[in-house]
C-alpha positions as CSV (number, residue, x, y, z in Angstrom):
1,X,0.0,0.0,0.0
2,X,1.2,3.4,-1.2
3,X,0.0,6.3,0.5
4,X,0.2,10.2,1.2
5,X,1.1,11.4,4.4
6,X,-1.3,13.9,5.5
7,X,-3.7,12.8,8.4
8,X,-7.1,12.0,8.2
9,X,-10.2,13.9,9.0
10,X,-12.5,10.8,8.9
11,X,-12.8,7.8,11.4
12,X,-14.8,5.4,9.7
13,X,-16.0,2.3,11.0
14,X,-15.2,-1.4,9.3
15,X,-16.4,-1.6,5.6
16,X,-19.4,-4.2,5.1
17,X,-21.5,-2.3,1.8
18,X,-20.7,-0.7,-1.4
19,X,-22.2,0.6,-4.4
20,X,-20.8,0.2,-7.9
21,X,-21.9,3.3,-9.8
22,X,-22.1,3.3,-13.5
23,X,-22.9,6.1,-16.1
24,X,-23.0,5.1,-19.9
25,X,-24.0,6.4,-23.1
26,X,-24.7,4.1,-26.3
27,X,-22.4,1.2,-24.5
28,X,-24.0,-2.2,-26.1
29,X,-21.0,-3.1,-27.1
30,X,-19.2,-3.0,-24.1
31,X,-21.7,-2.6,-20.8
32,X,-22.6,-6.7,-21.2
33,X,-19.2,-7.5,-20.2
34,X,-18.5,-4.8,-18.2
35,X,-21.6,-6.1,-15.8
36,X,-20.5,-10.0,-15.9
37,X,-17.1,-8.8,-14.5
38,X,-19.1,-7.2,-11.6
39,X,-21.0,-10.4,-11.1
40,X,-18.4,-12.8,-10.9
41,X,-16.8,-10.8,-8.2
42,X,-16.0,-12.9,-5.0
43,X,-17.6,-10.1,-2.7
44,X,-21.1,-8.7,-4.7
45,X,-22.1,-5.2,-4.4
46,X,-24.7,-4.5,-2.2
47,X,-26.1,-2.3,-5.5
48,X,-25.7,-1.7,-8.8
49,X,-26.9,1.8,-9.6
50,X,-26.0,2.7,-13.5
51,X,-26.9,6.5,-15.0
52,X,-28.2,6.0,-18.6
53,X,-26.9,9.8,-19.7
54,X,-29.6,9.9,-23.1
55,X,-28.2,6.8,-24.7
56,X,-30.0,6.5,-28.3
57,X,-28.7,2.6,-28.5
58,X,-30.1,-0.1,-26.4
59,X,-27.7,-0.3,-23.6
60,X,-30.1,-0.1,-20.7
61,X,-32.3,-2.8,-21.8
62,X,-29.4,-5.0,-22.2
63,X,-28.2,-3.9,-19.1
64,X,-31.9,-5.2,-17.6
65,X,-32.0,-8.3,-18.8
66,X,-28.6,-9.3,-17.6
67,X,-29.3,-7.8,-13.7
68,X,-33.0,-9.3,-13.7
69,X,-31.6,-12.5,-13.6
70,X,-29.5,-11.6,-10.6
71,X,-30.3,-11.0,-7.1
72,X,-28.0,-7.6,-6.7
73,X,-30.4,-4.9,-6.5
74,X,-29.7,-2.7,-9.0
75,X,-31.6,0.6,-10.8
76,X,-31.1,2.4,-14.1
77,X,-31.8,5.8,-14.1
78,X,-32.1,8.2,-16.9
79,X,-29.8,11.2,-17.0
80,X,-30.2,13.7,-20.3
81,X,-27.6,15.9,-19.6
82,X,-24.4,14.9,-21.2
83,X,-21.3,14.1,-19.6
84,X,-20.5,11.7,-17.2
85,X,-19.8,13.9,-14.2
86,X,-23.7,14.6,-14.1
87,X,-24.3,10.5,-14.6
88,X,-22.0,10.5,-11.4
89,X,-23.5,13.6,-9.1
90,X,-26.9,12.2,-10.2
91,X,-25.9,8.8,-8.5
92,X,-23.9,10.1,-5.4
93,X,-27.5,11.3,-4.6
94,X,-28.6,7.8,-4.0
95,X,-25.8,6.0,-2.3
96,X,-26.8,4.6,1.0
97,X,-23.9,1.9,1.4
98,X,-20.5,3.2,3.1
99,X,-17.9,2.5,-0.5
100,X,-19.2,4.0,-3.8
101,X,-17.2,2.4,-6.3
102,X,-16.5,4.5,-9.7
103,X,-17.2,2.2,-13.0
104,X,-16.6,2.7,-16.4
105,X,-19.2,0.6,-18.8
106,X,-15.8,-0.3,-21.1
107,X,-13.5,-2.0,-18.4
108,X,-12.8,-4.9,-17.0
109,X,-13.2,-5.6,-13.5
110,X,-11.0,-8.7,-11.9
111,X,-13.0,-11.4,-9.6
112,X,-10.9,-10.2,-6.5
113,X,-11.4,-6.4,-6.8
114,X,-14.5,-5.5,-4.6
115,X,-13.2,-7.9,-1.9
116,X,-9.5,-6.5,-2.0
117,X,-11.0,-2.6,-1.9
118,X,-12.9,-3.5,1.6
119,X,-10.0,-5.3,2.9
120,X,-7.8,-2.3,2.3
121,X,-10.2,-0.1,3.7
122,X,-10.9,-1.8,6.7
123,X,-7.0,-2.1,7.3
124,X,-6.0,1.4,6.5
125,X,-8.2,3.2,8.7
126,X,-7.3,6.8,7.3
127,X,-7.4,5.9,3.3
128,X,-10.5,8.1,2.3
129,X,-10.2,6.9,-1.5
130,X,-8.6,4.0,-3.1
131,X,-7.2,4.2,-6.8
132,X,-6.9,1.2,-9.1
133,X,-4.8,1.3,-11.8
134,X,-4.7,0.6,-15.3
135,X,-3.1,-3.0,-15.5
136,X,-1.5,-2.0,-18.9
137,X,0.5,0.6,-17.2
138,X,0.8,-0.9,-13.3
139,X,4.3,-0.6,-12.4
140,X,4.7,3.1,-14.4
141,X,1.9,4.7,-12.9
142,X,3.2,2.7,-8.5
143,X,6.4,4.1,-8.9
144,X,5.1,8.1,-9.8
145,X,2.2,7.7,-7.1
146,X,4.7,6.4,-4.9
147,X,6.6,10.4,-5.9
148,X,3.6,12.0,-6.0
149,X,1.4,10.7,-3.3
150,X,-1.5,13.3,-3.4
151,X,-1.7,13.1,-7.0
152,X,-4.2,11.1,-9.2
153,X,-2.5,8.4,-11.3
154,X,-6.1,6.6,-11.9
155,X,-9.2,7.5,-13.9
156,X,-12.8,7.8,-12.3
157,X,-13.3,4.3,-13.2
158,X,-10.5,2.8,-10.9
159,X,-11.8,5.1,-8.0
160,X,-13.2,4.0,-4.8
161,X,-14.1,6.0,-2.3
162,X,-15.4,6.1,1.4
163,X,-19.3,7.5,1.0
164,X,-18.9,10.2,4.2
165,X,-15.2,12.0,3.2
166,X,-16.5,11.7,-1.0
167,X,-20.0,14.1,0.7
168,X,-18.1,16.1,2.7
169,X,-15.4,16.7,-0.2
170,X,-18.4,18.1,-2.5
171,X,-18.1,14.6,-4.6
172,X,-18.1,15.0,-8.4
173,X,-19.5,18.6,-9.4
174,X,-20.2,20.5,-12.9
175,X,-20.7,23.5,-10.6
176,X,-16.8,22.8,-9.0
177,X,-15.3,21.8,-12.1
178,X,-17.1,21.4,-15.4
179,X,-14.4,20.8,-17.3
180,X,-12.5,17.3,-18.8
181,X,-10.3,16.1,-16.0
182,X,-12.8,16.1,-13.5
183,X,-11.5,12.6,-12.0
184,X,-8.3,14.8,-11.1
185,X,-9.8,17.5,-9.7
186,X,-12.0,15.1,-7.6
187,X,-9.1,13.6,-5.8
188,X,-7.4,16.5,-5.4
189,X,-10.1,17.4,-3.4
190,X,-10.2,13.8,-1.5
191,X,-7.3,14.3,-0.4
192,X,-8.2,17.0,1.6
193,X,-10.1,14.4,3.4
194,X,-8.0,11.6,4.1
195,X,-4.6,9.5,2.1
196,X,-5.0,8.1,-1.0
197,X,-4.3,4.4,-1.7
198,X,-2.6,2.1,-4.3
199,X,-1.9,-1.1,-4.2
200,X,-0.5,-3.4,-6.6
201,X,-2.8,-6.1,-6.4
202,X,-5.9,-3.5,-7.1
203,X,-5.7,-3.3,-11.0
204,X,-8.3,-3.2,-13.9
205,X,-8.3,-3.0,-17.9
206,X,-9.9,-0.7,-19.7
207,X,-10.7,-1.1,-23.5
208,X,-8.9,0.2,-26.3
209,X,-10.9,1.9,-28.1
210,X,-9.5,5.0,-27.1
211,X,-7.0,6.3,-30.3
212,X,-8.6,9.4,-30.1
213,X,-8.9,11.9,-27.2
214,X,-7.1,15.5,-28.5
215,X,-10.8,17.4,-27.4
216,X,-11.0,15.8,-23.9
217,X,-6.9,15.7,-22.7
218,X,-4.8,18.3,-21.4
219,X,-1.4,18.8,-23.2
220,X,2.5,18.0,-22.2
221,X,2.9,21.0,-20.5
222,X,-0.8,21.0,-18.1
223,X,0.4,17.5,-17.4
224,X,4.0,18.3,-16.3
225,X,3.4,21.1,-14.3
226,X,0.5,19.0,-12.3
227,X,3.1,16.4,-11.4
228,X,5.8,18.5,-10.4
229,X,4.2,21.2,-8.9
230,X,3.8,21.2,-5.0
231,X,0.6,20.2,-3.0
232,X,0.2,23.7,-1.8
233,X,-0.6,24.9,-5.3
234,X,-2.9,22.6,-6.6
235,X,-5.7,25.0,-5.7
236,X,-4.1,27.5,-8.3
237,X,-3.6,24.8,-10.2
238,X,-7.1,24.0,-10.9
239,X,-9.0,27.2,-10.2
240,X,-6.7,29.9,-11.4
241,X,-4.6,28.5,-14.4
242,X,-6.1,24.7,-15.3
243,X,-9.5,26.8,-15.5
244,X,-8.6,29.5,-17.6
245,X,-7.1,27.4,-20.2
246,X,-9.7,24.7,-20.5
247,X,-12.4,27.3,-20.9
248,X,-10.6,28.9,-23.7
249,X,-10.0,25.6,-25.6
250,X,-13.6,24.4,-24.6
251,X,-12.8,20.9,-22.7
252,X,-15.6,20.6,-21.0
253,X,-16.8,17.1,-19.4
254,X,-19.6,17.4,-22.4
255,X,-17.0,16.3,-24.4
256,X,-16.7,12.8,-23.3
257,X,-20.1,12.3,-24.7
258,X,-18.6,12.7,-27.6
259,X,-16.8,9.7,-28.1
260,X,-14.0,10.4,-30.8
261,X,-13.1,6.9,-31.4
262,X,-16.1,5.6,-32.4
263,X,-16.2,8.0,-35.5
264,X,-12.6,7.6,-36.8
265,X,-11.5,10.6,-35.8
């Protein structure tokens, strides 16, 4: 386990339920899969709760018919306005469990990873958010959260966080930060509340579908200067300069609605 060094604000007590939160938009192809992983998991979530944000395919009723046969509760609500950040604050609103895990409908979730994320909760007492990574790019991505130990080296889809810090950190907000890069900006704000958490064993594999992102990434130099700046600045970081720029150049989280790759772009 890999973790910052600031104390925690939160005293939670042992981990028993969690959520598994996930928005999609025109995801056939992918959300089937997505949903086995979660149900062969050797700890089930206490719910499912996926956000359909004004999908025009016919995601959510393949998403029905694979959690009817289940006995996970699960719900599927509609969300029109586009982006995934308002899939995720219209979720947050219903999260009664004590985890909410983050989920993307295009990645791959291993058997063990639910049952590792309550163990490492209930072990590290101060860890207000856990952050799986990218199996692809494991060992890169340890060795700079193990430099940079407030920063975010996984995506809102490898995010798990404790329900009471995620609230009293604002959760995922258009009104904070509308703008791509949101899962950054949410953890920067975490960890506020508590340490972050890697851990080697807590990995998952997103698709790659992905060849084209230049309309929802920041460039070389945003990227550099968030790693290397200090802690202490992150607020300028986002709210003064990060702002600025991706207002002028238009990345808002809109934009991941988009989905470039699917158009050959």
């Amino acid at each position: 386990m890999q973790t910052c060094d600031t104390s925690s604000k939160i005293t939670p007590p042992p981990i028993d339920t969690l959520t598994v939160l996930v928005p999609f938009y025109n995801e056939k192809d992918y959300l089937p899969d997505m949903l086995e992983s979660i149900l062969k998991q050797t700890k089930k979530p206490d719910k499912i709760l996926l956000i359909d944000n004004a999908s025009t395919d016919n995601s959510a009723e393949l998403a029905r018919q694979i959690l009817d046969k289940q006995d996970i509760p699960f719900e599927i609500i509609p969300e029109e306005k586009r982006g995934p950040v308002f899939g995720y604050e219209h979720g947050m609103a219903d999260v009664q469990t004590e985890l909410l895990m983050f989920a993307n409908a295009d990645t791959y979730y291993p058997p063990h990873y639910i049952q590792l994320a309550g163990e490492l909760f209930n072990e590290n007492k101060d860890i207000c958010c856990l952050l799986a990574l990218d199996e692809d790019k494991l060992e890169k991505m340890l060795s700079f959260a193990g430099k940079h130990p407030k920063k975010c080296f996984a995506g809102a889809y490898g995010q798990i966080a404790r329900v009471k810090a995620m609230r009293e950190a604002g959760g995922y907000s258009h009104k904070i930060w509308p703008y791509v890069l949101a899962d950054h900006e949410f953890i920067h704000r975490m960890s506020k509340q508590g340490k972050l958490g890697y851990n080697k064993n807590l990995w998952n594999r997103t698709s790659s579908r992905r060849t084209s992102r230049k309309n929802v990434r920041w460039n070389l130099f945003e990227r550099i200067l968030y790693r290397n700046l200090p802690d202490c600045l992150m607020d300028w970081f986002f709210y003064k300069f990060l702002w600025k720029r991706f207002a002028k150049r238009n990345l808002y989280t809109k934009n991941l609605r988009e989905q470039p790759w699917s158009k050959g772009k």
